[in-house]
C-alpha positions in Angstrom: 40.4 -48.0 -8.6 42.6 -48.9 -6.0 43.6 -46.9 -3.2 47.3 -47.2 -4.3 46.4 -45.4 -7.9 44.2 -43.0 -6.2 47.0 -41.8 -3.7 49.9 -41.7 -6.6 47.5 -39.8 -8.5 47.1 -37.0 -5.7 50.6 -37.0 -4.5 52.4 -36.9 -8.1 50.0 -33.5 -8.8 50.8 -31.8 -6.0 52.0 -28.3 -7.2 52.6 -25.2 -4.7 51.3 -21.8 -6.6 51.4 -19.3 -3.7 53.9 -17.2 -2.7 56.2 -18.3 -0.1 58.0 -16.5 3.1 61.2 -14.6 2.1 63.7 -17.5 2.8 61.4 -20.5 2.3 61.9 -23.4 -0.1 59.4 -26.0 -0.9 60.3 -29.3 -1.5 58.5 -31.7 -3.8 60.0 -34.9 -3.6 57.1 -36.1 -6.5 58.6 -34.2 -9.1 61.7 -36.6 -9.1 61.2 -39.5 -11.5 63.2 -42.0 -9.0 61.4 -40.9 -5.8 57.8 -41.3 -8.0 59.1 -45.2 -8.8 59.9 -45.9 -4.9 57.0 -43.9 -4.0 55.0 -46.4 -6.6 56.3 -49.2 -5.5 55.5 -48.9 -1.7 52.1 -48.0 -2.6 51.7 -50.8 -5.0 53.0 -53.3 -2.0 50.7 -51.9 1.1 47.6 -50.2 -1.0 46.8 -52.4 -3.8 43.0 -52.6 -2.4 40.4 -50.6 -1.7 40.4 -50.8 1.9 39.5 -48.3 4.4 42.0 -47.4 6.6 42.9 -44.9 9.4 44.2 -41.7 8.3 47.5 -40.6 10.5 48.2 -36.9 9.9 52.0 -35.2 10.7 53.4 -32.5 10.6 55.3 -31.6 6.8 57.8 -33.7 5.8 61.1 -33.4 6.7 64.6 -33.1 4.5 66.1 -36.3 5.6 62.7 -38.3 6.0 59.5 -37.4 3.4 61.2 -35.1 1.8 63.7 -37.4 -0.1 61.7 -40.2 -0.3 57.9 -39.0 -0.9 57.0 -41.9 1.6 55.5 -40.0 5.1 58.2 -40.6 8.6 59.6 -42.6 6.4 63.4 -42.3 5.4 65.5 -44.2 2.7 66.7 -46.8 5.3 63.2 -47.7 6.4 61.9 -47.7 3.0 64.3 -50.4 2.3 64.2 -52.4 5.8 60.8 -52.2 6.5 58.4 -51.3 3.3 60.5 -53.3 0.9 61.5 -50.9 -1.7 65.0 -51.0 -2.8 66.1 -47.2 -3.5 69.6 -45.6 -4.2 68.3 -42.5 -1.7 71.1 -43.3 0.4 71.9 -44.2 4.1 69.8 -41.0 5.5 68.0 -41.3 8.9 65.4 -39.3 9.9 64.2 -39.6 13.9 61.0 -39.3 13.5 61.5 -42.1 10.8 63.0 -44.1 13.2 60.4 -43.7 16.1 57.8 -44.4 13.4 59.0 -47.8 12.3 59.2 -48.6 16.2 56.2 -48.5 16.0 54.8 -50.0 13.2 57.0 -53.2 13.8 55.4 -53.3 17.1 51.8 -53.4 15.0 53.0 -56.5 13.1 55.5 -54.9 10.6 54.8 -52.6 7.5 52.4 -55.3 5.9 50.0 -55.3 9.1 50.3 -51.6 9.8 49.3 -50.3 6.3 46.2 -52.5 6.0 44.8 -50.1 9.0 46.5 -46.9 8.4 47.5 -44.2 5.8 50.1 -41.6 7.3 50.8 -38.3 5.3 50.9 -34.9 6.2 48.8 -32.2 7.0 50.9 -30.5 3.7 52.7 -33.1 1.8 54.9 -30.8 0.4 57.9 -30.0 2.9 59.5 -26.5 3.6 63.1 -25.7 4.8 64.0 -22.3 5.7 67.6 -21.3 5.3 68.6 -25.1 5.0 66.5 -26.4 8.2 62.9 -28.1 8.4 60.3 -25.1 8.5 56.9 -26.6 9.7 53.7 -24.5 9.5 53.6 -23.0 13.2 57.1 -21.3 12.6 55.2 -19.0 10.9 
């Protein structure tokens, strides 16, 4: 099985049972049929192997990154522009996004980077408290 099945597999299961801070909201950007068919797509066009690659770990995903578009420091814009996956998720930038996809053009583009590296989060599911990104030390 490639490595691209194998990660939609985990990522589309996700499901958060605890109980959350007063104020917190988790966001689950697999649970949207449009995000899982972006989130397919990229993986289909960088992971369709079973290569071993690097893992990168991040914080959670953020609201104008991750969050909409299930794809780690990655934001609709540079899902489009860089991975390309066409996606109505809007104009949004993210700057963690941004400095990301600095980087990774600098590696050779999206196609080089993701042969050597996987980058997700150390929770894949995001959190916002009271509308703003809420990252596990704020607790």
């Amino acid at each position: 099985m490639s490595f691209a099945r194998k990660a939609y597999a985990f990522f589309t299961r996700l499901e958060l049972r605890h109980e959350l801070p007063p104020g917190v909201e988790v966001m689950n950007p697999y649970k949207d049929r449009a995000v899982r068919a972006c989130f397919k797509a990229f993986l289909d066009r960088h992971f369709d192997d079973a290569r071993k690659r690097a893992l990168i770990l991040g914080i959670n995903p953020s609201r104008f990154g991750a969050g909409i578009t299930g794809v780690a420091f990655t934001d609709p814009v540079a899902l489009r522009e860089f991975c390309g996956v066409p996606n109505a998720m809007g104009d949004t930038r993210e700057l963690s996004s941004t400095f990301v996809y600095q980087v990774v053009e600098a590696m050779g583009g999206a196609k080089q980077f993701y042969k050597d590296f996987f980058l997700t989060a150390t929770c894949p599911l995001g959190f916002t408290k009271h509308g703003v990104n809420y990252n596990f030390y704020d607790h």
